[in-house]
ZABATOR-450273 format. One record per atom (N, C-alpha, C): residue in three letters; z, x, y. Coordinates in pm, whole numbers, plus 50000, padded with zeros to 5 digits. Example, Ala and Ser with C-alpha at 12.3 -4.5 7.8 and 13.67 -1.06 7.14 Angstrom:
% residues 2
ALA507805131949431 ALA507805123049550 ALA507805132049670 SER507085128549775 SER507145136749894 SER507875129050003 
This chain:
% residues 188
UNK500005008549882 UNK500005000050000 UNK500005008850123 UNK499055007450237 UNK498655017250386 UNK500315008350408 UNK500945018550505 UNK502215016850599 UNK501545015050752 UNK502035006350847 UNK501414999750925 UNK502815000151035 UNK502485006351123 UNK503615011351194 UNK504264999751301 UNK505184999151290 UNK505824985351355 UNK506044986651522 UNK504714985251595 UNK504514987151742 UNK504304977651784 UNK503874966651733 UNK503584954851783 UNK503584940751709 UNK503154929951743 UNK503424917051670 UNK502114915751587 UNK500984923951584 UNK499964923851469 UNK500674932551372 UNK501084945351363 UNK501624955551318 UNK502584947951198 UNK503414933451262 UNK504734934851225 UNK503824919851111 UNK502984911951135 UNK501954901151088 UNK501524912550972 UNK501264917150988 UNK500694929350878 UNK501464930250771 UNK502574933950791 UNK503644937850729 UNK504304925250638 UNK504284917950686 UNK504724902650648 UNK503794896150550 UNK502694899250603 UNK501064893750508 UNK501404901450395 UNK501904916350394 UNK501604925150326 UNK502484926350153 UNK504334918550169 UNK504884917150127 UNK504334904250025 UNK504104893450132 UNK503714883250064 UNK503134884249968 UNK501524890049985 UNK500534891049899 UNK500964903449773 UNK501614910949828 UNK502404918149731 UNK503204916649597 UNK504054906249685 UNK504434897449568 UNK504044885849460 UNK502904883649560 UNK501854876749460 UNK501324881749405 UNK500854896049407 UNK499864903449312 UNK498774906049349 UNK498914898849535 UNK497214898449592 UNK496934907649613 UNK498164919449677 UNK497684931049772 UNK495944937749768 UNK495184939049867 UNK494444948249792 UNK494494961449782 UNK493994966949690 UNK493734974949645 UNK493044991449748 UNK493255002949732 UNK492525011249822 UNK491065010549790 UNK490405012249876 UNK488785008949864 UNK489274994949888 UNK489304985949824 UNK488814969749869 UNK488574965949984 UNK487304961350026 UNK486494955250115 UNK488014946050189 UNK488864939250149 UNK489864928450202 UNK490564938650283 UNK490904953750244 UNK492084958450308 UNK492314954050459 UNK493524953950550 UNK493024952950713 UNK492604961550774 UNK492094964950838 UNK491544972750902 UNK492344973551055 UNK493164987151106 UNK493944989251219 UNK493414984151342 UNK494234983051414 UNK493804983551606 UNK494394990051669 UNK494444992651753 UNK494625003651864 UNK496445001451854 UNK497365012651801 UNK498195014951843 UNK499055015051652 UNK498355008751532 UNK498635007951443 UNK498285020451341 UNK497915033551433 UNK497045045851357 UNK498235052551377 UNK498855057351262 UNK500225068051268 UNK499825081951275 UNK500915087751271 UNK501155100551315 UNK500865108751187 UNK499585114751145 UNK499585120651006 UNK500585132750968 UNK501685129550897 UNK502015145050811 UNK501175156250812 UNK501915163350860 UNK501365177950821 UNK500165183850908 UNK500155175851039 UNK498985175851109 UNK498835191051123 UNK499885197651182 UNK499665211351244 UNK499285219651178 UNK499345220450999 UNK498305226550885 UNK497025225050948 UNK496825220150962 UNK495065213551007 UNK494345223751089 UNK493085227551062 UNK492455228651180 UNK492805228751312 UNK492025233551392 UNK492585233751540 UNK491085228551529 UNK490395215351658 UNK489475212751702 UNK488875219351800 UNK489895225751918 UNK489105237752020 UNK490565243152006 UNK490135252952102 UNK491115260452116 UNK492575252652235 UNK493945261452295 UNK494325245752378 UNK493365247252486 UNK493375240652515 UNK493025229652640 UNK494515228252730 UNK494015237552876 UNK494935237553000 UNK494895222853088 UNK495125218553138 UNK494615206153206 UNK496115201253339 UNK495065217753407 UNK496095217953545 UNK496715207753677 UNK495505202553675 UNK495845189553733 UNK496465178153709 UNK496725178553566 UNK497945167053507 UNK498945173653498 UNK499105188953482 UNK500535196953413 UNK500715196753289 UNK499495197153224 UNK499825194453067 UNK499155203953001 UNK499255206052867 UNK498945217052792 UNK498835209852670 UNK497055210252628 UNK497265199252531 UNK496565208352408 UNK496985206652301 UNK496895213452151 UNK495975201252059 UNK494845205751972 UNK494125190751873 UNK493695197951770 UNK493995190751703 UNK493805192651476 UNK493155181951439 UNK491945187051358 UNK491425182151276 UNK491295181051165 UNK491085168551094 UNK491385169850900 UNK490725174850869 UNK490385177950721 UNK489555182450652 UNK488215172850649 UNK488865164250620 UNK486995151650656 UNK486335155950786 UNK487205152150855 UNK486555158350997 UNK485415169651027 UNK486595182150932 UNK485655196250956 UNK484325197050881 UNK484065183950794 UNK482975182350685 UNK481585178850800 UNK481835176050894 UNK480995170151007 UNK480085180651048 UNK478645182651065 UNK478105190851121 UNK477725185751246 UNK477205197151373 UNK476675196651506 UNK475825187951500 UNK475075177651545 UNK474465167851564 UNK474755151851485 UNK475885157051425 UNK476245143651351 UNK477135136851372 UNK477495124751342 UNK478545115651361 UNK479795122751275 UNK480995120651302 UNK482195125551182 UNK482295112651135 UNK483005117951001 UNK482475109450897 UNK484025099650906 UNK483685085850810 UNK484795074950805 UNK485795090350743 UNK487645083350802 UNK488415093850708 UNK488935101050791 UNK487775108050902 UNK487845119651028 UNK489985112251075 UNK490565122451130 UNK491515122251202 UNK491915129951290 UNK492215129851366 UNK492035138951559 UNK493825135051602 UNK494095147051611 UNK495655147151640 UNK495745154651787 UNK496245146951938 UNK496205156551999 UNK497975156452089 UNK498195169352057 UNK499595167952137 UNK499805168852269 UNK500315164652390 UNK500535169952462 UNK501765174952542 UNK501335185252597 UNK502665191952642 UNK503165193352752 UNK503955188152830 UNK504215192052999 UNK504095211852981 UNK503315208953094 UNK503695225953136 UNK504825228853184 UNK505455240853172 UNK506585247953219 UNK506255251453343 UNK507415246953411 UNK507305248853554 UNK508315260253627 UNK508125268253739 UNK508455277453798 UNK509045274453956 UNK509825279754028 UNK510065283654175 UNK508905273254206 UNK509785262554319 UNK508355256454394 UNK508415245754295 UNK508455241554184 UNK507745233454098 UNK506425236954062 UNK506235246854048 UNK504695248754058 UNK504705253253866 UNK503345245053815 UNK503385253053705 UNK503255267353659 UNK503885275053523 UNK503655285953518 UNK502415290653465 UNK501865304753473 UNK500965309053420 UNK500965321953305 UNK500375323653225 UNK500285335453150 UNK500035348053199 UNK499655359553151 UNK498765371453210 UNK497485366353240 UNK496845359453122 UNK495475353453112 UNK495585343553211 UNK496395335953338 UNK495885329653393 UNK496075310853304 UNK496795309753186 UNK496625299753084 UNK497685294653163 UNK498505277353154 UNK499545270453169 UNK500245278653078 UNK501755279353105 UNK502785282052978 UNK503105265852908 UNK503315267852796 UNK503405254252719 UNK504635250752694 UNK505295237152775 UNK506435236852758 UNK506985225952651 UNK507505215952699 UNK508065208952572 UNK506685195652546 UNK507145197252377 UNK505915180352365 UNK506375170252431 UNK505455155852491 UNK505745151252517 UNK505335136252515 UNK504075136152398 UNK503575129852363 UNK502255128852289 UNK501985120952119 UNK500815126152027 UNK499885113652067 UNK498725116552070 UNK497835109652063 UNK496755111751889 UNK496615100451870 UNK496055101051733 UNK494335093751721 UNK493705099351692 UNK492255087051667 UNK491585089751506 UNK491545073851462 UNK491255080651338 UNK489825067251316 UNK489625077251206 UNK487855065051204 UNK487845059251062 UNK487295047251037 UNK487205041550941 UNK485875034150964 UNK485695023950795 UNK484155019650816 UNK484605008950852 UNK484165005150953 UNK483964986850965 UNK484774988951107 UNK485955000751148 UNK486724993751208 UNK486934988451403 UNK485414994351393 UNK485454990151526 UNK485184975551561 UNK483974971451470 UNK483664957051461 UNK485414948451442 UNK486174954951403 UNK487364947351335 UNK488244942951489 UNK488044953451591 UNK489134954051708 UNK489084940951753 UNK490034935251849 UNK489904922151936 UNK489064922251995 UNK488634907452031 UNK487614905052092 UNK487674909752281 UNK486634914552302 UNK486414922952447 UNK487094938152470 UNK487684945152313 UNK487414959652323 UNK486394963952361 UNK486814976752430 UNK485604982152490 UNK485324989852354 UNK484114995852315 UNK483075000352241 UNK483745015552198 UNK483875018752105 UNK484265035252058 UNK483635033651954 UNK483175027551917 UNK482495030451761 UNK483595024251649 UNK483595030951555 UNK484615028651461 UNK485865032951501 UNK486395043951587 UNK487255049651628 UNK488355041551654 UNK490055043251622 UNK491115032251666 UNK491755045651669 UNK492895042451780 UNK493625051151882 UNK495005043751826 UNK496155052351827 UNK497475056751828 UNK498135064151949 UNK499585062251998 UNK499825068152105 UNK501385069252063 UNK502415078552050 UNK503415082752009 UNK504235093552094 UNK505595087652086 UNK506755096652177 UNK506755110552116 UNK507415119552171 UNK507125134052069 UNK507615134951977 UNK508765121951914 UNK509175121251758 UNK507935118451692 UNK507225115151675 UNK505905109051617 UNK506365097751565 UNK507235091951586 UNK507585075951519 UNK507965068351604 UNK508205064551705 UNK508355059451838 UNK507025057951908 UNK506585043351942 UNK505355040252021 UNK505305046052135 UNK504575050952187 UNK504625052952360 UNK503755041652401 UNK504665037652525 UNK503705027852623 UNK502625030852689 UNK501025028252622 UNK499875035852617 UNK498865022152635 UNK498415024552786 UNK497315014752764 UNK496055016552696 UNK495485015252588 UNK494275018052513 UNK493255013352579 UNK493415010252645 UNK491845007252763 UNK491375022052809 UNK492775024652862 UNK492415035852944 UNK492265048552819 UNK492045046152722 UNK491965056452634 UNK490175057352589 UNK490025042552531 UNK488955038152530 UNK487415042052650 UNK488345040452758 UNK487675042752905 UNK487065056352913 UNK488155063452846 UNK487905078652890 UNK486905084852748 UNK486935078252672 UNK485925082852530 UNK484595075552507 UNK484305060452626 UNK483265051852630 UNK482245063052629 UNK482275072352732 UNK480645076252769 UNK480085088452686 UNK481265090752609 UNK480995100652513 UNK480225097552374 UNK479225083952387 UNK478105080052250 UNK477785085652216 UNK477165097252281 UNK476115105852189 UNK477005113752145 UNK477915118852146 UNK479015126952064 UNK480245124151961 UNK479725108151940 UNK480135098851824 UNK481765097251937 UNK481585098252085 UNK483035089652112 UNK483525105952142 UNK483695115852109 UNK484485130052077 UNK484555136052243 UNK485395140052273 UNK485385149352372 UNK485605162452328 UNK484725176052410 UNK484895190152384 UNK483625193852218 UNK483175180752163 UNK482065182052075 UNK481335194152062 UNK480325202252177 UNK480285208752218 UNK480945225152156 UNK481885221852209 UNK482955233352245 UNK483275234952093 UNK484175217552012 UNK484125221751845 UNK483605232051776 UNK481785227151817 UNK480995231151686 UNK480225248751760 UNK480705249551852 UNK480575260251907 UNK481395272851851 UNK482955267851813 UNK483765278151760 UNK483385281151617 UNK482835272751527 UNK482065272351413 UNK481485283351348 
C-alpha cells in the first residue's frame, strides 16, 4: 500500500478510502491502472535522497539568501539530453538559508559561493503516468509532474502555494517542466 502523507483533506480521503478497501480486499494492487494518483502536496520526502545523484552542482541564489542543493533518482539519471525523464523520475531539492555575516549581509567562500547555512525547507517533484491529467480541475500544466513542499524535518508540510511552483516550471515544456536541464546533461 503507497503511504499518502497527511497534509490535507484529499491526503486524509485517501487514507480512509485506503483502509476501507483494504479491508475489503479491494486495495489495488502496485501497477493497477485504479491506484490514486497524487496532487500537489501528497509527494513525500524520499528516504535516502542524499545517496542520490546530485542534478547540478549547488545552486547560489543570492537574491533570495538561499543555497539550494538537488538529487536525482536513479530513473531519473536513465534520461538522456533531448528527452523527457521517464514516469518514476524524483527531484529532491533542499533549501538552505545562507549564513549571514556583520551587516546581515550574506557570507561568501574564497570562490565567491554563499556559505550554506541551516536547511530550511525540501521541495520534492516526482512524475508518474497519467498524473498530470489526474490534478484538479484548472491546474496549471507541468506535464505529469506533482510537487511536494516540506519543513526541514521532511515530515511536516510547509505552507507552499503550488501555483507558484507550477508558475515557475510552466515555461520550461521543452525541458519536460525541468529547470538547469541544460546544465544536468552538461555535467554528464
Amino acid at each position: 500500500m503507497r503511504m499518502i502523507p497527511m497534509t490535507n483533506k484529499a491526503g486524509l480521503a485517501a487514507l480512509a478510502a485506503g483502509l476501507v478497501l483494504g479491508a475489503c480486499g479491494g486495495m489495488p494492487e502496485k501497477g493497477d491502472t485504479m491506484a490514486a494518483k497524487p496532487v500537489d502536496g501528497e509527494v513525500p520526502v524520499p528516504e535516502g535522497y542524499r545517496s542520490w545523484p546530485r542534478f547540478v552542482g549547488t545552486v547560489d541564489k543570492a537574491a533570495a539568501g538561499q543555497v539550494r542543493e538537488i538529487y536525482i533518482n536513479a530513473e531519473g539519471m536513465r534520461a538522456a539530453k533531448g528527452e523527457a525523464f521517464p514516469s518514476g523520475t524524483i527531484a529532491v531539492m533542499e533549501i538552505h538559508a545562507a549564513r549571514k555575516g556583520p551587516g546581515d549581509k550574506p557570507l561568501t567562500d574564497a570562490q565567491g559561493r554563499l556559505v550554506k547555512g541551516s536547511l530550511s525547507k525540501i521541495f520534492v517533484m516526482q512524475k508518474g503516468a497519467g498524473w498530470g491529467a489526474a490534478q484538479p480541475a484548472g491546474t496549471l500544466d507541468n506535464g505529469d509532474w506533482v510537487y511536494g513542499a516540506w519543513e526541514a524535518d521532511g515530515r511536516s508540510a510547509a505552507k507552499v502555494d503550488f501555483k507558484a511552483c507550477r508558475a515557475c516550471h510552466a515555461p520550461l515544456a521543452t525541458t519536460d517542466y525541468i529547470a538547469r536541464y541544460d546544465e544536468h546533461f552538461g555535467m554528464r
